[in-house]
C-alpha positions, 0 to 999 in steps of 0.5 A, a space after each residue: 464435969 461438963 455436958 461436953 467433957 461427958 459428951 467426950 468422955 462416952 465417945 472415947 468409951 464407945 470407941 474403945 469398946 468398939 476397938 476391943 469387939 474388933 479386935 476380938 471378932 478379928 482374933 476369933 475370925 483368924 482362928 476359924 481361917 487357920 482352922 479351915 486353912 489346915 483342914 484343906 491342907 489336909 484334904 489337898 495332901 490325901 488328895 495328893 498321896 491318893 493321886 501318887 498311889 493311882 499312879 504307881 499302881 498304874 505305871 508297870 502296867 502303862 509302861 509294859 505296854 510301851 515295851 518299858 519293862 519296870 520291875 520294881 516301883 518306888 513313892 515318895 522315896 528322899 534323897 540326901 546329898 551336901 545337906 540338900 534333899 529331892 523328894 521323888 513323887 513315883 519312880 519306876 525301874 527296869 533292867 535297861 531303863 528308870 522312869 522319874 513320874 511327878 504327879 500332880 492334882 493339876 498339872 500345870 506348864 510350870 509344874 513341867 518346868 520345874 520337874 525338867 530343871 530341878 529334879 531330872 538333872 538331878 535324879 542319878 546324883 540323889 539315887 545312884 542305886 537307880 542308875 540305868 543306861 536310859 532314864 524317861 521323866 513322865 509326868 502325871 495329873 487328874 486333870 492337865 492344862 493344855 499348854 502343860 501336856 503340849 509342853 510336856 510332849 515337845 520335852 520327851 515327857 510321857 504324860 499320863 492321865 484319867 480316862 474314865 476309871 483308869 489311867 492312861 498314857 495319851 502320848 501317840 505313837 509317834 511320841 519318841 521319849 527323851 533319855 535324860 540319862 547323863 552323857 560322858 561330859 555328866 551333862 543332860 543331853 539337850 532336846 530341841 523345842 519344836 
């Protein structure tokens, strides 16, 4: 063998070795990232459920205030209906009126989006036990970002978040919530923006 066919030879094994050390490190690095990835999935779900269980602690209370009387609360209640599923964050219910709160960590505008067009028009057809004259939709988060609480407002959408140790609702007195309680025709009344 020649000095170059050697020359080669140790080349190629220096790469080889060097491919294998990478792919080693990279195995063991995807390793400790899915190892963190899950333990903050972890911290953001208890985060979460601690959020939900602030909330509904808070709501008969927030709600009596507004002259809402809620007599039963419910949390991460799911319901099934043709093979789909809604999942609720904090339902309150009175006599005359149910209230549909989601509840974030931080709320965003489309957070108020999708709560708007995805759970409020659907909320009676998933849990017909809950079916009341007037239903409010609220959404709730420890920290809201502007154009999400502006947004909400303009919606009819109680908005609730942390003041010092405790929760509050910041809408004014001027706020008038919207009912998304269905009309004769089954369709969600409309709001116009403002």
């Amino acid at each position: 063998m020649t000095t170059l066919e050697r020359l080669e030879e140790l080349i190629y094994k220096g790469f080889k070795e060097t491919d294998e050390r990478i792919a080693r490190l990279h195995r063991e690095t995807q390793k400790e990232i899915d190892k963190v990835a899950k333990q903050l999935g972890g911290v953001t779900e208890s985060l979460g459920r601690f959020s939900e269980q602030g909330v509904l602690a808070a709501v008969k209370q927030l709600f009596d205030k507004r002259g809402i009387p809620l007599n039963h609360l419910f949390r991460n209640l799911a319901g099934h209906l043709n093979g789909d599923t809604m999942e609720t964050d904090v339902i309150g219910v009175g006599p005359e009126h149910a209230v549909l709160i989601e509840v974030k960590l931080r709320l965003r505008q489309s957070h108020v989006k999708e709560f708007l067009e995805k759970k409020m028009p659907r909320f009676f057809k998933f849990f017909p036990n809950q079916q009341r004259p007037v239903l409010y939709g609220g959404v709730a988060g420890m920290s809201i970002d502007e154009d999400a609480d502006r947004f909400a407002y303009k919606q009819g959408l109680f908005i609730i978040t942390q003041s010092g140790e405790n929760l509050r609702i910041i809408n004014d007195k001027k706020f008038k919530p919207r009912s998304f309680a269905p009309t004769n025709n089954n369709h969600l009344p409309k709001r116009k923006a403002k």
